[in-house]
N, C-alpha and C positions, 0 to 999 in steps of 0.2 A: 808933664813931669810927675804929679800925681800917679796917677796909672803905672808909671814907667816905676817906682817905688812900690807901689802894689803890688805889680809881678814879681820883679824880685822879693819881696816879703813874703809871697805865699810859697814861692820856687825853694827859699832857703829854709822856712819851716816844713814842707814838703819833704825835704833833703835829709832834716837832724829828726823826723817823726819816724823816715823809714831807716834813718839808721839806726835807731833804739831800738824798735821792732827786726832790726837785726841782729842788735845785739841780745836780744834778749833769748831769740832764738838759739844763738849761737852757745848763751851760757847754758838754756834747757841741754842741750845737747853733749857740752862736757860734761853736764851735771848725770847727765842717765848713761853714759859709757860706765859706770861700773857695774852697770846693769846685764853689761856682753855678756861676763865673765857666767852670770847666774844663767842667763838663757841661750846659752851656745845653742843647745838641742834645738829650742825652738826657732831660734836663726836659722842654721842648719837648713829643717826643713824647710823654710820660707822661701831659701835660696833653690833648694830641689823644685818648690813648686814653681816658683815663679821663672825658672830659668830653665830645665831639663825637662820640665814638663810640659812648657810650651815652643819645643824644638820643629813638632808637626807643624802647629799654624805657621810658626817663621819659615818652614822648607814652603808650605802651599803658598805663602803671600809672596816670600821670593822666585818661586815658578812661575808665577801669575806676572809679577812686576816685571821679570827677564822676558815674557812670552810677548807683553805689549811693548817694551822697549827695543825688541827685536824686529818686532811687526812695522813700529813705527820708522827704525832705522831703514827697513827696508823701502819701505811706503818714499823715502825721502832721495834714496840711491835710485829707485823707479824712475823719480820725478825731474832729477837731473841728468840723467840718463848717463849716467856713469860708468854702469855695469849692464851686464845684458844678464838679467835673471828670469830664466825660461820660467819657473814655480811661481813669479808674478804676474806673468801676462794672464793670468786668467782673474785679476784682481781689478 
């Protein structure tokens, strides 16, 4: 019964430690939004860099990602023999 009182004791202060640490974030957070209005500009560009300018890597990693989930789809239609695909029999 001990133990079983432990757990819960540590589980509830666990519970109200990361809600403070929520909260406290959460007030950092109201607290610096009037800070947008000063640094549009530099928002702006963080959103250019971080989004428009990594539009390359996102097209290669989703050509790569479509090329093996294709590869693999087909590897699976093979294997059931569902379809007759001539450009696999050499796989």
């Amino acid at each position: 019964m001990k133990r079983f009182i432990q757990f819960f004791g540590r589980k509830f202060i666990q519970f109200f430690s990361e809600l403070g640490e929520y909260s406290r974030m959460m007030s950092q957070v109201i607290l610096s939004l009037g800070r947008v209005f000063k640094d549009r500009r530099l928002i702006v560009d963080q959103m250019l860099h971080v989004g428009v300018n990594s539009l390359v890597l996102v097209g290669i990693i989703g050509l790569f990602t479509g090329a093996v989930s294709c590869w693999q789809a087909a590897y699976q239609i093979k294997g059931f023999n569902i379809i007759q695909l001539s450009w696999l029999s050499n796989y």
